[in-house]
Each structure stands twice: as C-alpha cells, then as structure tokens.
C-alpha positions in Angstrom: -12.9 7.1 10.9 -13.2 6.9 7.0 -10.8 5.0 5.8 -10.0 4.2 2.3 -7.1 1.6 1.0 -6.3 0.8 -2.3 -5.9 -2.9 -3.1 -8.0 -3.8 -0.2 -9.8 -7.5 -1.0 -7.2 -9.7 -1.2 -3.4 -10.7 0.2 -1.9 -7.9 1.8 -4.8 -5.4 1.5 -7.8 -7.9 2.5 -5.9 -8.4 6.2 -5.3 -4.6 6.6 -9.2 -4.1 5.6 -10.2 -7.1 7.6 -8.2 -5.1 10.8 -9.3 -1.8 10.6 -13.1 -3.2 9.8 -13.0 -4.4 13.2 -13.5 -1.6 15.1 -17.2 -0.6 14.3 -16.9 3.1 14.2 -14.3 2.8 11.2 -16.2 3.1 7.6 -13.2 1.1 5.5 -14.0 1.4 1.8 -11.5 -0.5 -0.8 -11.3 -1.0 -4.0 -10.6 -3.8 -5.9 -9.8 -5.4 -9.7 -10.7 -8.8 -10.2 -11.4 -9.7 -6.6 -14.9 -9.0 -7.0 -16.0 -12.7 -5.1 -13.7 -12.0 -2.5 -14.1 -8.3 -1.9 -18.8 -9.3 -1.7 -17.1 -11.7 1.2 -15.7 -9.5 3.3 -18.4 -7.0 3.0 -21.0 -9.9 4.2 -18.6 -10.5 6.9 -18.2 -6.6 8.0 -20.9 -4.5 7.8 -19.0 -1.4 7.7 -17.1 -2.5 4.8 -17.7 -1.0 1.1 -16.0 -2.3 -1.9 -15.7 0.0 -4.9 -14.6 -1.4 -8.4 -11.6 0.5 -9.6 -9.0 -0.9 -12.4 -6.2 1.4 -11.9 -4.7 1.1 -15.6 -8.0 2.6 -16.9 -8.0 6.4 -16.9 -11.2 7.0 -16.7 -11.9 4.8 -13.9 -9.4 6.4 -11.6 -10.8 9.9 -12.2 -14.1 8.6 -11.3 -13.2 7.3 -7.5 -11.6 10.2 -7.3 -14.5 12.4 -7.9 -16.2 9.7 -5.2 -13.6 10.4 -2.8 -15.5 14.1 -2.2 -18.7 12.3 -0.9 -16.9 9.6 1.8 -15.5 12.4 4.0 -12.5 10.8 4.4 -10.0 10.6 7.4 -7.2 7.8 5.7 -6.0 7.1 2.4 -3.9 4.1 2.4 -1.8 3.1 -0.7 -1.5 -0.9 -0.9 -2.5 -1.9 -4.8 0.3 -2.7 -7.4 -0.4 -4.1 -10.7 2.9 -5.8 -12.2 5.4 -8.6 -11.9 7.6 -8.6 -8.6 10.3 -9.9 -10.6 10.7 -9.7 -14.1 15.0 -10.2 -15.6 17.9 -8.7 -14.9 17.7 -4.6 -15.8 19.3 -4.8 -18.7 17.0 -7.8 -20.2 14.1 -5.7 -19.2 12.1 -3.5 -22.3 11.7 0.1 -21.5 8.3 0.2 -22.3 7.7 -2.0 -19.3 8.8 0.6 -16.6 6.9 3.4 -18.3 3.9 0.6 -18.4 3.9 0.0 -14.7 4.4 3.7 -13.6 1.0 4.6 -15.3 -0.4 1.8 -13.5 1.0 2.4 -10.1 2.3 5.6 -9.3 0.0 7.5 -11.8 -2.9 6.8 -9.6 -1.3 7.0 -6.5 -0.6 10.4 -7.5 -4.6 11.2 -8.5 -5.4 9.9 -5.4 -3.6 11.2 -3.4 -4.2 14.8 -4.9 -7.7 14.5 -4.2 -7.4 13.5 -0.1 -5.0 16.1 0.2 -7.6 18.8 -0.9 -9.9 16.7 1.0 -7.7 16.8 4.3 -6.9 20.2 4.2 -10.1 21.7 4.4 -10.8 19.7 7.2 -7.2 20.4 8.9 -6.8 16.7 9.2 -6.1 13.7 7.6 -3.3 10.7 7.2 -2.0 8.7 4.1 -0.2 5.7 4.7 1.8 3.8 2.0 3.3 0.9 1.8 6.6 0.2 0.6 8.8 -2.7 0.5 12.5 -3.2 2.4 13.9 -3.7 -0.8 14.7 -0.1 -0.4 16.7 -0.4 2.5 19.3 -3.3 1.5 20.5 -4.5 -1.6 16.6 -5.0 -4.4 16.7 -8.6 -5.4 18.2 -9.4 -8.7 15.1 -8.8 -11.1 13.2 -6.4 -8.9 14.7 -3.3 -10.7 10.3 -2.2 -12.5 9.2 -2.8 -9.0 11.5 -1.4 -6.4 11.5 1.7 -8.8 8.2 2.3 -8.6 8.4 1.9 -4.9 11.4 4.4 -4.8 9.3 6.8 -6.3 6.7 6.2 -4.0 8.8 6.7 -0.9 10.0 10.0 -1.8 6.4 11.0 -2.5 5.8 10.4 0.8 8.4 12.6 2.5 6.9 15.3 0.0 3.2 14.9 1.4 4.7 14.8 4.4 6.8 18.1 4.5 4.1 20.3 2.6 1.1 19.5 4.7 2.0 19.1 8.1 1.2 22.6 8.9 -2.8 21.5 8.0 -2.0 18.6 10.8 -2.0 15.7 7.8 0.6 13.1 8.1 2.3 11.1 5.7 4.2 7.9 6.6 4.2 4.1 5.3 5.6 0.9 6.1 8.4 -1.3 4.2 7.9 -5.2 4.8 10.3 -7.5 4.4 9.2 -10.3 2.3 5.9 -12.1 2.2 4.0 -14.8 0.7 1.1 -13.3 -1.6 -0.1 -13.3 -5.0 2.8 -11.0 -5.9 5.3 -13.8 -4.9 3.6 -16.4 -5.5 5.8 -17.7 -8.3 9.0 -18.1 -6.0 10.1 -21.1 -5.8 10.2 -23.0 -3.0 13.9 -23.8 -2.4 13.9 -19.7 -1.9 11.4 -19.3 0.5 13.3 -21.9 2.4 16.4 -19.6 2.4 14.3 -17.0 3.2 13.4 -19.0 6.5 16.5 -20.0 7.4 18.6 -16.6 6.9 15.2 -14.5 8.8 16.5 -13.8 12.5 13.1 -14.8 13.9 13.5 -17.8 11.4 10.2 -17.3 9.6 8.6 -15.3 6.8 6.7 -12.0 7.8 2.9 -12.6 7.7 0.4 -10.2 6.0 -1.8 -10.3 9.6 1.3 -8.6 11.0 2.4 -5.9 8.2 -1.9 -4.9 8.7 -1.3 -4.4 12.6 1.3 -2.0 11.7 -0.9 -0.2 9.2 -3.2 -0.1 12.0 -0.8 1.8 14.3 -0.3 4.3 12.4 -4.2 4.8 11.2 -4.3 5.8 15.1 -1.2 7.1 15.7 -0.3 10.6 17.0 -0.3 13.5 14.3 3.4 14.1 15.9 4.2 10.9 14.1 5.1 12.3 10.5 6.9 11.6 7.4 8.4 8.1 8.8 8.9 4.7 7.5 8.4 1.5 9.9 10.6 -1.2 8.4 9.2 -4.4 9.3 12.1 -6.9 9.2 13.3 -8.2 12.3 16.1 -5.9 12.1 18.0 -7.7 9.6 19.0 -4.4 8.3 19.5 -1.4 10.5 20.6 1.8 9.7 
C-alpha cells in the first residue's frame, strides 16, 4: 500500500511510520517540520520510507503536497500532525486570535488534504483516512485544553462526514482517540501529574505511542465494512 501520515518523524507519528514501514510492500511517505535529522534517520533505517518537508501554517506549502499527492497513488491518508500548545489557560484567559490561529494550522490543512485523497480514492473506488483524535472528547477536556480539544472536535465530526459521503466509492473513514501520552505535546506536564495519571489508569500505567501506532495499523488493514468509527484507546476508563 501507499500510505501517507502527516506528522510522521517524530513522537506519535515516527512509531506509526516506523510500524507500517515494516511490512516491505507498504510505500509510507510523511511529512515533517523541523524533524528533518530525525525524519533522514528513519528513512536510512527503512528503505521504503520517504520524508517530504511540509510546514503546515504556510499556504503555499500545503497546496504543494497536495498537488504531490496526485503522483504517489495513494491507498491511506493518515491525519497525526498538530501544531499548537496542548494546554494553554483557562477559556476565558485564552485570546481569540489564538483559536482562529491554530485552526489555520490544523484543521485548514487537514481539510486540503483530505480533499485531494478523496478525489484520489474515488477514482480508484478505494481508499482509507485515518485520524487521530484524543479521549479528551469522550470525558470531561482537561482544564486548559479548550484551543486543542476544539480543534479535535472539529476533526471528529469531519470524519463521520468523509465517512457517510464516500462509502458508496468503498473509502472508509475512521480514527483513534488515545488517552494520554508522553510526547513532545505533553512534555511540559509536570511530574507530580503524570504520577496521578499512573495511579488513577486502570492498567496503572500511561498509554505508549508503540501501542496507539498498532491500532493505527489495524485499521490501515482493516475490513472496508469497518466505517466511520472511533477506537478509544483507554483502558476503558470511560465507556459509553
């Protein structure tokens, strides 16, 4: 398959590139920022790799991978990058600018992307696009997550969308919502936190990134009747 996944050379997105580049017949393509040292190391150590440079706040830049996206044939689109703060204040502390900042950073491109391997897929009467999400949706959004878990609200509904209008041309549309992780995004929590975190997880331990990547890959090979779901990864600590 030809996969490509936004966000793909470091944290999150380097392990779900780093799983899917292990089965040889998959061509995984993913773009990165300012991971360029890390995205040449993972295409040394998989051959099948291929990083493409892409800062999704510049305009330009987005149109231009997807005019690329035309020439890789794709199968996958998977949406992991986000550019922003996963915290930032209380709502009412937070300037307004800041939400219409980080939607033209995140969901505008999602959107362009997304626009593209849907003409893309339905020419070929086949395809998959994969987002993830967070399980800030499902319970109560941590006190300061108001920018982020909007965006990510968004996002979900996007995918129900994509989901509903192209199953018909035997695309799928479904993502995954992790419960918290260490990564860059988090990085700045502070320890006495992540020790809650531990103690109040039923499996008493933070998700990994390795683990949120093998659930990507389930659903890269998943059966087309699997459509317009989203696998919360949590331990159930919150069922519906």
């Amino acid at each position: 398959m030809n996969i490509l996944i936004s966000g793909g050379a470091s944290g999150l997105g380097a392990d779900i590139t780093k799983v899917l580049a292990q089965d040889k017949s998959n061509t995984v393509y993913f773009t990165y920022n300012s991971s360029q040292a890390k995205a040449q190391q993972i295409e040394n150590e998989f051959s099948n790799t291929s990083a493409i440079a892409c800062n999704f706040s510049d305009e330009a830049a987005v149109n231009e991978l997807t005019k690329k996206m035309a020439e890789l044939n794709l199968d996958v689109l998977i949406h992991n990058a986000y550019s922003g703060e996963y915290l930032k204040s209380h709502f009412h502390k937070i300037d307004t600018n800041d939400f219409l900042v980080d939607f033209k950073n995140n969901i505008i491109p999602i959107i362009e992307l997304t626009k593209a391997a849907i003409h893309i897929f339905r020419k070929r009467k086949s395809g998959k696009i994969i987002s993830i999400l967070t399980s800030a949706l499902i319970g109560a959004p941590p006190i300061g997550s108001a920018v982020y878990a909007a965006n990510k609200a968004y996002l979900e509904k996007l995918t129900k969308v994509w989901a509903n209008e192209n199953a018909k041309f035997n695309i799928t549309s479904n993502s995954v919502s992790p419960s918290f992780m260490e990564t860059a995004l988090t990085q700045n929590t502070d320890e006495r936190i992540l020790e809650q975190i531990r103690e109040s997880h039923p499996l008493k331990k933070i998700l990994t990134t390795q683990e949120v990547a093998e659930t990507v890959l389930y659903l890269v090979n998943a059966s087309n009747q699997i459509n317009g779901i989203d696998i919360a990864i949590n331990a159930a600590s919150s069922i519906k």
